[in-house]
C-alpha positions in Angstrom: 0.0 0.0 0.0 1.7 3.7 -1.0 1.5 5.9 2.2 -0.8 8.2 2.8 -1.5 11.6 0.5 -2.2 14.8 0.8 -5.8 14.5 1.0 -5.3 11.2 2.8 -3.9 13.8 5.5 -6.5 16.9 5.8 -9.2 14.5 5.9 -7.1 12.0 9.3 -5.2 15.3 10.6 -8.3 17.1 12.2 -10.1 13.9 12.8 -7.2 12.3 14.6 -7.0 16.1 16.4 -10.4 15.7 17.8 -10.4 12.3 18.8 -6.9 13.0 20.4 -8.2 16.1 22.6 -11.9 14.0 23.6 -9.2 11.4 24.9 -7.4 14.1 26.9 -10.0 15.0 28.5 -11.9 11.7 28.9 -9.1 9.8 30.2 -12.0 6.8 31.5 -13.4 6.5 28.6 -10.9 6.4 26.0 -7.7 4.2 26.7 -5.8 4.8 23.0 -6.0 6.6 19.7 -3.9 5.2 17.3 -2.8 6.0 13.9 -2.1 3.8 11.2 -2.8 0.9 13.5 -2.0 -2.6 12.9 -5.3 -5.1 13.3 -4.5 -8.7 13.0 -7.9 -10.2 10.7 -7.2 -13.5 11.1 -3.9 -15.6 11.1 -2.6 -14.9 7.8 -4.2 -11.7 7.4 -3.5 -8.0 9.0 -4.8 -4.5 8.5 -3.7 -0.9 8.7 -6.2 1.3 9.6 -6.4 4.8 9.6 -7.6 5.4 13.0 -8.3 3.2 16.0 -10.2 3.8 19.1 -9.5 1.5 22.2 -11.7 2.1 25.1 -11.6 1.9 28.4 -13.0 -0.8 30.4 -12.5 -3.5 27.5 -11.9 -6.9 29.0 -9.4 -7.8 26.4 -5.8 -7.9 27.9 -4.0 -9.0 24.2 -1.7 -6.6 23.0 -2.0 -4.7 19.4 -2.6 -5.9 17.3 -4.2 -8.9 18.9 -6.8 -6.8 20.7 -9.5 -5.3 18.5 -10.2 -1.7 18.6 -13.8 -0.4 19.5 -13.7 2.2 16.7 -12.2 2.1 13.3 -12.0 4.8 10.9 -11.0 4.6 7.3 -10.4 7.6 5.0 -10.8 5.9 1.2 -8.1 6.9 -1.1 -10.0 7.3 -4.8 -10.5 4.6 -7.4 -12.3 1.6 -7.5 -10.4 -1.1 -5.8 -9.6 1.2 -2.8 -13.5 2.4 -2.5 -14.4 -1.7 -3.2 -11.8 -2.3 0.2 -12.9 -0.1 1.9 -16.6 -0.3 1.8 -17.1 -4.4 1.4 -13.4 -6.0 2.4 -12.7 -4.3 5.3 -16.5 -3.9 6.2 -17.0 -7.7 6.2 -13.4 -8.2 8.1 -14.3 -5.4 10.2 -17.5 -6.8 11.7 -16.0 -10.4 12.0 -13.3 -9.3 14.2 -15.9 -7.4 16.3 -15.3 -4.0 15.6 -18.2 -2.1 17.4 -18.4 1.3 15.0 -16.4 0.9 11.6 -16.5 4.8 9.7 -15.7 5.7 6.3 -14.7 8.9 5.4 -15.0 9.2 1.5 -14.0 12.6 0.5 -15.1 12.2 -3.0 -18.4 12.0 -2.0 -18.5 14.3 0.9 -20.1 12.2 3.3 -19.2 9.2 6.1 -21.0 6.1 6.4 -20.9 4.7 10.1 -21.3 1.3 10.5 -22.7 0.4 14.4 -21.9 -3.5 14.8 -25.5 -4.9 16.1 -26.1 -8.6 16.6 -23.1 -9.5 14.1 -23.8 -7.6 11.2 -23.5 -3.6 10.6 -26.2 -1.2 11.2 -25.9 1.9 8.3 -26.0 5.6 9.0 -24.5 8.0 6.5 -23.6 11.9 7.2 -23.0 14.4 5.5 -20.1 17.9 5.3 -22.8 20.0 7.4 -23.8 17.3 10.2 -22.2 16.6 13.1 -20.1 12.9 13.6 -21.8 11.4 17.4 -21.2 7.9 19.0 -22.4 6.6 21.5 -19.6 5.1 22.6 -17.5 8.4 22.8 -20.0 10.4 25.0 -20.3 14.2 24.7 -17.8 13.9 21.4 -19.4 15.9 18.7 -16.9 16.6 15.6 -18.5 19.2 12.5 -18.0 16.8 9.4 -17.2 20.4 7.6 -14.1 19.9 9.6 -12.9 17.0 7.7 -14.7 16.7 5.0 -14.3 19.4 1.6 -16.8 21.4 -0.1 -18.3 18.7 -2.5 -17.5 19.1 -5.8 -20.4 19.4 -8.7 
Protein backbone atom coordinates (compact mmCIF):
# COMPACT_ATOMS: atom_id res chain seq x y z
CA UNK A 1 0.00 0.00 0.00
CA UNK A 2 1.65 3.70 -0.98
CA UNK A 3 1.46 5.87 2.20
CA UNK A 4 -0.82 8.22 2.84
CA UNK A 5 -1.45 11.64 0.45
CA UNK A 6 -2.24 14.76 0.83
CA UNK A 7 -5.85 14.47 0.99
CA UNK A 8 -5.31 11.20 2.75
CA UNK A 9 -3.89 13.84 5.54
CA UNK A 10 -6.49 16.89 5.77
CA UNK A 11 -9.18 14.49 5.94
CA UNK A 12 -7.15 12.03 9.34
CA UNK A 13 -5.22 15.26 10.61
CA UNK A 14 -8.30 17.08 12.21
CA UNK A 15 -10.10 13.91 12.82
CA UNK A 16 -7.20 12.27 14.62
CA UNK A 17 -6.96 16.10 16.37
CA UNK A 18 -10.39 15.65 17.78
CA UNK A 19 -10.37 12.31 18.83
CA UNK A 20 -6.91 12.99 20.37
CA UNK A 21 -8.21 16.06 22.60
CA UNK A 22 -11.88 14.04 23.65
CA UNK A 23 -9.16 11.41 24.87
CA UNK A 24 -7.43 14.12 26.91
CA UNK A 25 -10.02 14.99 28.45
CA UNK A 26 -11.86 11.72 28.88
CA UNK A 27 -9.13 9.82 30.21
CA UNK A 28 -11.96 6.81 31.53
CA UNK A 29 -13.45 6.49 28.57
CA UNK A 30 -10.93 6.36 26.03
CA UNK A 31 -7.71 4.22 26.72
CA UNK A 32 -5.84 4.82 23.03
CA UNK A 33 -6.02 6.62 19.69
CA UNK A 34 -3.88 5.19 17.31
CA UNK A 35 -2.75 6.01 13.88
CA UNK A 36 -2.11 3.79 11.17
CA UNK A 37 -2.81 0.90 13.54
CA UNK A 38 -2.00 -2.57 12.90
CA UNK A 39 -5.31 -5.15 13.29
CA UNK A 40 -4.49 -8.74 12.99
CA UNK A 41 -7.94 -10.21 10.71
CA UNK A 42 -7.16 -13.48 11.09
CA UNK A 43 -3.87 -15.64 11.09
CA UNK A 44 -2.63 -14.91 7.82
CA UNK A 45 -4.16 -11.65 7.44
CA UNK A 46 -3.45 -8.05 8.96
CA UNK A 47 -4.80 -4.51 8.48
CA UNK A 48 -3.68 -0.88 8.72
CA UNK A 49 -6.22 1.27 9.58
CA UNK A 50 -6.35 4.79 9.56
CA UNK A 51 -7.57 5.44 12.98
CA UNK A 52 -8.26 3.20 15.98
CA UNK A 53 -10.18 3.79 19.12
CA UNK A 54 -9.47 1.48 22.22
CA UNK A 55 -11.72 2.11 25.10
CA UNK A 56 -11.60 1.92 28.40
CA UNK A 57 -12.99 -0.84 30.37
CA UNK A 58 -12.49 -3.48 27.54
CA UNK A 59 -11.85 -6.95 29.00
CA UNK A 60 -9.36 -7.84 26.40
CA UNK A 61 -5.80 -7.94 27.90
CA UNK A 62 -4.05 -9.03 24.16
CA UNK A 63 -1.70 -6.64 22.96
CA UNK A 64 -2.02 -4.67 19.39
CA UNK A 65 -2.57 -5.89 17.30
CA UNK A 66 -4.22 -8.86 18.91
CA UNK A 67 -6.76 -6.78 20.66
CA UNK A 68 -9.50 -5.34 18.52
CA UNK A 69 -10.19 -1.70 18.62
CA UNK A 70 -13.77 -0.40 19.52
CA UNK A 71 -13.74 2.24 16.66
CA UNK A 72 -12.18 2.06 13.32
CA UNK A 73 -11.96 4.84 10.90
CA UNK A 74 -11.02 4.60 7.27
CA UNK A 75 -10.45 7.61 4.99
CA UNK A 76 -10.79 5.94 1.20
CA UNK A 77 -8.09 6.91 -1.06
CA UNK A 78 -9.98 7.31 -4.76
CA UNK A 79 -10.47 4.63 -7.38
CA UNK A 80 -12.30 1.57 -7.51
CA UNK A 81 -10.43 -1.13 -5.84
CA UNK A 82 -9.65 1.20 -2.80
CA UNK A 83 -13.51 2.37 -2.52
CA UNK A 84 -14.38 -1.69 -3.23
CA UNK A 85 -11.80 -2.28 0.15
CA UNK A 86 -12.88 -0.15 1.90
CA UNK A 87 -16.56 -0.35 1.78
CA UNK A 88 -17.06 -4.44 1.36
CA UNK A 89 -13.36 -6.05 2.39
CA UNK A 90 -12.70 -4.34 5.29
CA UNK A 91 -16.55 -3.91 6.21
CA UNK A 92 -16.99 -7.66 6.16
CA UNK A 93 -13.39 -8.17 8.08
CA UNK A 94 -14.34 -5.40 10.23
CA UNK A 95 -17.54 -6.82 11.74
CA UNK A 96 -15.98 -10.43 12.00
CA UNK A 97 -13.27 -9.29 14.19
CA UNK A 98 -15.92 -7.43 16.28
CA UNK A 99 -15.31 -3.99 15.63
CA UNK A 100 -18.24 -2.10 17.35
CA UNK A 101 -18.35 1.34 15.01
CA UNK A 102 -16.38 0.89 11.57
CA UNK A 103 -16.45 4.84 9.75
CA UNK A 104 -15.74 5.69 6.27
CA UNK A 105 -14.75 8.90 5.38
CA UNK A 106 -14.98 9.22 1.49
CA UNK A 107 -13.98 12.61 0.48
CA UNK A 108 -15.07 12.19 -2.98
CA UNK A 109 -18.45 12.02 -2.00
CA UNK A 110 -18.49 14.31 0.87
CA UNK A 111 -20.10 12.18 3.31
CA UNK A 112 -19.18 9.20 6.07
CA UNK A 113 -21.00 6.07 6.35
CA UNK A 114 -20.94 4.67 10.14
CA UNK A 115 -21.33 1.25 10.53
CA UNK A 116 -22.70 0.39 14.45
CA UNK A 117 -21.89 -3.52 14.82
CA UNK A 118 -25.46 -4.86 16.08
CA UNK A 119 -26.10 -8.56 16.61
CA UNK A 120 -23.06 -9.52 14.12
CA UNK A 121 -23.82 -7.60 11.19
CA UNK A 122 -23.52 -3.56 10.60
CA UNK A 123 -26.22 -1.17 11.15
CA UNK A 124 -25.87 1.91 8.31
CA UNK A 125 -26.05 5.61 8.99
CA UNK A 126 -24.51 8.04 6.47
CA UNK A 127 -23.61 11.94 7.23
CA UNK A 128 -22.99 14.36 5.51
CA UNK A 129 -20.11 17.92 5.29
CA UNK A 130 -22.79 20.00 7.36
CA UNK A 131 -23.83 17.34 10.16
CA UNK A 132 -22.22 16.59 13.06
CA UNK A 133 -20.14 12.86 13.64
CA UNK A 134 -21.77 11.41 17.42
CA UNK A 135 -21.16 7.89 18.96
CA UNK A 136 -22.39 6.61 21.55
CA UNK A 137 -19.59 5.12 22.58
CA UNK A 138 -17.48 8.44 22.76
CA UNK A 139 -20.04 10.38 25.01
CA UNK A 140 -20.27 14.16 24.71
CA UNK A 141 -17.77 13.94 21.38
CA UNK A 142 -19.36 15.91 18.73
CA UNK A 143 -16.86 16.57 15.64
CA UNK A 144 -18.48 19.16 12.53
CA UNK A 145 -17.96 16.83 9.36
CA UNK A 146 -17.17 20.44 7.63
CA UNK A 147 -14.06 19.87 9.62
CA UNK A 148 -12.94 16.99 7.69
CA UNK A 149 -14.65 16.72 5.02
CA UNK A 150 -14.32 19.42 1.65
CA UNK A 151 -16.82 21.40 -0.08
CA UNK A 152 -18.25 18.66 -2.53
CA UNK A 153 -17.51 19.07 -5.75
CA UNK A 154 -20.40 19.44 -8.69
Amino acid sequence: MAPAGEDHIETSEPLRDYLGAYRLSHPDVVRRVASEAWIRIDEDQDRVADIAVYLQGSSQTEPIPLRTPDLVFEVVTPGRRNERRDFVERRAESARRGIREYVIIDRSQARVTILTLDGGTYQENTLWRNDLYTSPHLPGLAIPLADVLPPRSE
